[in-house]
Phi, psi and omega in degrees: 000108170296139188255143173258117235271281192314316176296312169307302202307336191292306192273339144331300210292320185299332187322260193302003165284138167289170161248020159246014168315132199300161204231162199288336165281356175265359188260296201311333186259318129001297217253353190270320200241024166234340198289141173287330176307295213283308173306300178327276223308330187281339169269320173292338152278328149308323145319329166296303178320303203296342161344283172315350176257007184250310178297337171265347177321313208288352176281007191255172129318145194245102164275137205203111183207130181232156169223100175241180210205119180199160209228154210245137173229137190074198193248168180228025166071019177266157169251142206216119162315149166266080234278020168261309160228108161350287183299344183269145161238152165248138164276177198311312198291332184273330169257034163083202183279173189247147167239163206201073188291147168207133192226114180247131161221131187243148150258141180205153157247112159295119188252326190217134193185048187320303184314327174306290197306325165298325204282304177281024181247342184273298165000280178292358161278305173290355176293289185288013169276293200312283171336341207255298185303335193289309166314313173289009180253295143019290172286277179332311163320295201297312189296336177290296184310325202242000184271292177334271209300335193275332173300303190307333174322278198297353198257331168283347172281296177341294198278336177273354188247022149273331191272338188263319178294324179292310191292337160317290197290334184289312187286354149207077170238312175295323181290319197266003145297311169305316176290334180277348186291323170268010163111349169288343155248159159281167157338297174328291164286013163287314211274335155305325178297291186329305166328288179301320173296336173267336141327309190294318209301278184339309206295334185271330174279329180318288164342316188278335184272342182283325198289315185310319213260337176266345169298348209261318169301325183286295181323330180281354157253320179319309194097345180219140168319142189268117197285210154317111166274178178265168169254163171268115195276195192257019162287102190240123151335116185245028155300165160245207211291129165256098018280159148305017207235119158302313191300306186311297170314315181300336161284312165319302180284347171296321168285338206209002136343078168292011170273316195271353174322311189308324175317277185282339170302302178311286182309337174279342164271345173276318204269344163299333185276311175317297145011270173314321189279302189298305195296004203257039142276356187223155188298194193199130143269162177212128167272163182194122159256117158245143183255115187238165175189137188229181185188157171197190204154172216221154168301303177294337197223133165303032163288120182235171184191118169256141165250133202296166189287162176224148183236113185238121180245127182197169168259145171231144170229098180282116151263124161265134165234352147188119190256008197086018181115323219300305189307306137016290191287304162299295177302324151309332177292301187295334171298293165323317179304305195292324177310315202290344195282297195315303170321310200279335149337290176273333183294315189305299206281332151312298154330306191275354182275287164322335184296250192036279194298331161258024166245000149292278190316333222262339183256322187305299208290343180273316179319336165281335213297318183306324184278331187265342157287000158252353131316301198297323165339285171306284168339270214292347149299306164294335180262323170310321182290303163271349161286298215318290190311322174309317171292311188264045164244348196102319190269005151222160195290158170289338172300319186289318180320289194309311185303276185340327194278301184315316186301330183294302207291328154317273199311289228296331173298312209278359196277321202303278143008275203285335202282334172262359165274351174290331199290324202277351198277321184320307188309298178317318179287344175283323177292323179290338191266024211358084129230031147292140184214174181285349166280353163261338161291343183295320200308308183293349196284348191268000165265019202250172154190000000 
């Protein structure tokens, strides 16, 4: 009984999935409300926020109030009326320590403060850094869940079409054992089957610790064991990328990249802190009311002492006129920064141009790789099928046999391979061009069954 390689392992694997097995999207909502990546970027963007209420804060009124209280010990050698008998004086000593109440309450307004104003317009640029980056972690989220899932795929194909190949190579390791027991065969082929057969063997626990170890990857953005996945069936869109213009993507991710949107928010924030670094060459003004009222008394003698309350209302106007160098010091810092921020601008737009144009190519080349690799496939069936008849009339070899079995199972691996790197590349291309979303995960998930 000849095993036909591709047809069993496919109707194995099918045995065993259940048909209610989880799908990209129940991995994808999981991993929405468990991934650690994705909470970190969103609390470092709300944290980032707040920046902008601390910096506009410093344009508000500034409310302010103290009350202290303090107390005098021993004498300073003065006479004091009694206020009980007139005609009497007490000296210091007699009426004990002084106590001293004081109640301040001040307002002050920034009326001119260039540097404040800068400071919150760089506030809103990392804010809107953050927002940018928060997105691309987002858009990232979908290429993991589904780069995760297409892996655990292709590592479960791996592992049925290592397992069909051994039993393959086992069972004729058992025929050319027979044969040779009955005077038909040689040694030779004994000890060759025996070879190829103990390879697969390896090849198949090798197969078996990656789906353990890429099943695990996948638990690790989900948050929960990854159960039964669905498969990918075998009708796939074999169009290509719409538009049909590389150069158009490459415009698309340039406008709309959120790492690099994240990028140019950043260099607009450097040059605002520059902004910020020059003013701290030009004055400031502040408006300001304070109110004050004090009172004291002494322990010992019914001395009280009120100070009527004061009110000051004024302008304050501050010139910086040398600070040592510091400001200075600072507007060179901040130019460097902003140098650096523009560098890390073109390194991003260099980059995001190179993705681009190759998970463009990267999908054209998968579209041929899938169609020819379901040729090779069928080919490598048919021909395993005909060496097979060939070894048992005598014209090919046991040798010829082992290669054909290996040669089906390599295409059916590599076919296996291009059909989940085309879906994930089609993801890739979208993301770089930042418009992956969750309606492209809808899509793929309707290619699962």
């Amino acid at each position: 009984m000849r095993l036909k390689l591709l047809t069993v392992a496919l109707a194995l694997a099918a045995i065993s999935l259940p048909g209610h097995g989880e799908d990209l999207l129940d991995a994808y909502r999981e991993a929405r409300a468990n991934d650690p990546v994705l909470a970190q970027a969103d609390a470092t963007r709300l944290a980032t926020g707040e920046g902008v209420t601390q910096a506009r804060a410093l344009l508000l009124p500034q409310i302010n109030g103290s009350l202290a209280l303090s107390q005098t010990n021993g004498g300073t050698g003065g006479r004091f009326q009694d206020p009980n008998n007139p005609g009497q004086f007490l000296t210091s000593s007699a009426i004990g320590h002084s106590r001293t109440r004081s109640l301040n309450a001040n307002l002050s307004q920034t009326v001119f403060d260039f540097s404040k104003y800068a400071n919150l317009k760089a506030a809103h640029s990392s804010a809107n850094a953050q927002d940018q980056l928060y997105q691309a972690a987002l858009q990232n989220l979908y290429v993991r869940v589904t780069g995760a899932y297409f892996t655990v795929l292709t590592d479960e194909d791996q592992l049925a079409f290592a397992k069909a190949n051994e039993d393959a190579l086992k069972q004729q390791f058992d025929q050319a054992d027979q044969r040779f027991k009955v005077g038909l065969a040689a040694v030779t082929d004994v000890y060759q089957a025996k070879s190829a057969y103990e390879a697969a063997r390896t090849q198949t626990i090798a197969a078996k610790n990656t789906l353990d170890n890429d099943r695990e990857a996948l638990t690790q953005i989900t948050g929960r064991p990854t159960g039964d996945l669905k498969k990918l069936r075998d009708q796939l869109p074999m169009q290509a990328p719409d538009p049909a213009d590389p150069d158009a993507w490459v415009q698309k991710a340039l406008a709309a990249n959120p790492n690099l949107m994240a990028q140019k928010d950043n260099l607009s924030a450097a040059e605002h802190n520059i902004t910020s670094a020059r003013a701290g060459h030009l004055p400031t003004l502040t408006a300001g009311v304070n109110y004050g009222k004090s009172s004291s008394w002494y322990e010992n003698a019914a001395i009280h002492s009120n100070t009527p309350s004061t009110t000051t209302v004024g302008l304050t106007l501050n010139v910086p006129i040398f600070s040592g160098g510091a400001t200075q010091s600072r507007v060179r810092q901040a130019i460097y920064n902003r140098d650096a921020a523009q560098d890390s601008v073109e390194i991003e737009r260099r980059q995001l141009r190179a993705a681009t144009l190759n998970y463009y190519r990267s999908v054209l080349a998968g579209v041929s790789q899938v169609e020819s690799g379901k040729a090779a496939v069928e080919s490598a069936q048919k021909a395993l099928d005909a060496t097979r008849a060939g070894f048992d009339v005598g014209t090919q070899t046991m040798v010829n046999v082992l290669i054909a079995i290996q040669t089906l199972t390599q295409a059916e691996s590599s076919y296996s391979q291009a059909r989940h790197q085309l879906v994930l590349n089609r993801l890739l291309l979208k993301q770089s061009a930042g418009a992956a979303s969750l309606s492209d995960l809808q899509d793929i998930n309707a290619l699962l069954q």
